[in-house]
Structures are given as C-alpha cells and as structure tokens.
N, C-alpha and C positions, 0 to 999 in steps of 0.2 A: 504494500500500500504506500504510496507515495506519502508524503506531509500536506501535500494542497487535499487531498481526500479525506486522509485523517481527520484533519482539520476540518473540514466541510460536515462529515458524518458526524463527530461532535458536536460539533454546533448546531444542527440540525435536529440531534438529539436531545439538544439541552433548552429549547425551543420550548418545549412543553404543551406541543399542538397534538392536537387530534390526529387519527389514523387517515380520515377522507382528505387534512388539509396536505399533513405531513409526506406521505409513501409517495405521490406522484412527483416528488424531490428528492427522498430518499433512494427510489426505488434503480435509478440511472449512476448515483454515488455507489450502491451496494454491486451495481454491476462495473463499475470501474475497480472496485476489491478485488471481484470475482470476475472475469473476464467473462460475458455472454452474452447472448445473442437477446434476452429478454429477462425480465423479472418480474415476479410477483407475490403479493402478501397476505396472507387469509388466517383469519380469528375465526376459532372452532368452541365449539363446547366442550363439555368434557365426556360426551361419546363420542366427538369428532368428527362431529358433523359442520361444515360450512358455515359460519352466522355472518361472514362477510368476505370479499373479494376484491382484492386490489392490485387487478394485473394490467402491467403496460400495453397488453394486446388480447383482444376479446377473441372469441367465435363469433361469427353471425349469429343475427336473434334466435333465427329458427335451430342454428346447430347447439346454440346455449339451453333452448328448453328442451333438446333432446340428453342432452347432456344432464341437465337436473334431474328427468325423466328417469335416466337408464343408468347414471354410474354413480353420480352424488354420492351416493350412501353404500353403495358397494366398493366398488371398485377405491375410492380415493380413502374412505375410512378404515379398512383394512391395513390400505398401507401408510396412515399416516399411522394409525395403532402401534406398528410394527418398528416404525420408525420412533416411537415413543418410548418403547421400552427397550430401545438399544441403548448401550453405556454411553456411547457420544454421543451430544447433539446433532453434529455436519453429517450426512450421509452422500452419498453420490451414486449413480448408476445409471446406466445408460438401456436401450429399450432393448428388448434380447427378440431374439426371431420370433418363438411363442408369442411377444406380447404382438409381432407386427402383424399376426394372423386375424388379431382380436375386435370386438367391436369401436373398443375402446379407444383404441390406438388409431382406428380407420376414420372414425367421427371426430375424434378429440384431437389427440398427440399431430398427426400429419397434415390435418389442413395449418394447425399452428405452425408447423416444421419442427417437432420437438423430437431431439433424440438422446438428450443426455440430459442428466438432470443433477444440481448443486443445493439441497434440501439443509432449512437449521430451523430446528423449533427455538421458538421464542419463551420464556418463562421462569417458570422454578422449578428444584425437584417437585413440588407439591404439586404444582397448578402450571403447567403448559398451555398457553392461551394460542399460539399461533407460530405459524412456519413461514420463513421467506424462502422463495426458491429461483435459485438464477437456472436459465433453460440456455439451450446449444440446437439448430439445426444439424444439417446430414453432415454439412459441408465442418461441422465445428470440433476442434477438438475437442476430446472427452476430460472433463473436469480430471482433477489427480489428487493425490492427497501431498499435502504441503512436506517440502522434506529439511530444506531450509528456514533457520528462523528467520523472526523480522528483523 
C-alpha cells in the first residue's frame, strides 16, 4: 500500500459516515490495496443473509431479481458461512470448472466477468456484520497470499 492510500483509507475511515455515503469512496481506495478489476461491500445478518449491497457494478434489473430469486440464500450464504468460521478473515479463490457448469456462475459471476475473488469479513470474533470483496475478470491475475511484509 502506498502512503497516498494509507493515508486516504484512514481518513476516510475516520470520517465517521455512513455505509451508503462512505463505500462509493472507499470502495476504488480498497481496490488500489488490493489490485482488481471491481469491488464490493454487503452487511449481512447473523444467518447471512444480504441486509445490504454496495457494489461498484450491478446486474441488470431483471438478472438482479433473478439472482434474489434463485441464489441469495443458497448459494452466497453457505459460502459466506464457510468463510466465517475459517481462522482468517482474507480468503481468496478463484471459480473452479464445477462452479462454470452452474446456474450461478452463468447468470451471476460471467455477465459481471468474475473469476477470482479477494473476500475479508468485517467485525469481531462475536458479531461479523459484513464482507468487502475485490473481484478479477478472465483476463486478471488471481489474487495470492501476501508473502512480503509492508
């Protein structure tokens, strides 16, 4: 992370706005950390379910109420579960051939162009309220795990 970013994400941080005013500022900082192609921020309950969404790049309307429809609560809450009760916060992984077969992957992940993915819940051990996730196209490298310090 450079010092102009550093800098920027703190103050940003220290701002003490709201999520709707905040994340559309944060969200392009948190991808200059993390190197990708998109990013996005979503507050879950505590079965992890969706309670809000704040990604730089939508679906179409109609591919969004399909999306609500058929994977909401399946498909995304399983793996955010999953992703909860690992020992680190950061996870990373990219779409495996299985998932490109899927409905999910055909509707959702590829009209976005998503094929890698840079996942951190946000919270405490108690109460994890939400995940920021920077995303990667076909053409993107795949995210890595840091091996170098700062």
């Amino acid at each position: 992370m450079t010092p102009a970013t550093r800098t920027t994400l703190r103050q940003l941080c220290s701002l003490g706005l709201p999520g709707p005013l905040l994340l559309p500022s944060l969200l392009p900082v948190l991808r200059a950390w993390v190197p990708a192609d998109h990013g996005a921020f979503f507050y879950c309950d505590e079965r992890g379910s969706i309670t809000n969404f704040y990604p730089e790049r939508m679906l179409p309307h109609e591919a969004m109420a399909r999306y609500h429809d058929r994977h909401n609560d399946t498909q995304f809450r399983a793996q955010y579960q999953q992703r909860l009760a690992a020992e680190k916060p950061t996870s990373r992984r990219s779409v495996t051939a299985a998932e490109r077969a899927s409905a999910y992957y055909q509707e959702v992940l590829a009209p976005l162009g998503v094929e890698h993915f840079c996942m951190r819940w946000c919270g405490t051990r108690v109460w994890r309220w939400g995940s920021s996730v920077c995303t990667g196209g076909p053409s993107s490298r795949r995210f890595r795990t840091r091996t170098k310090p700062r």
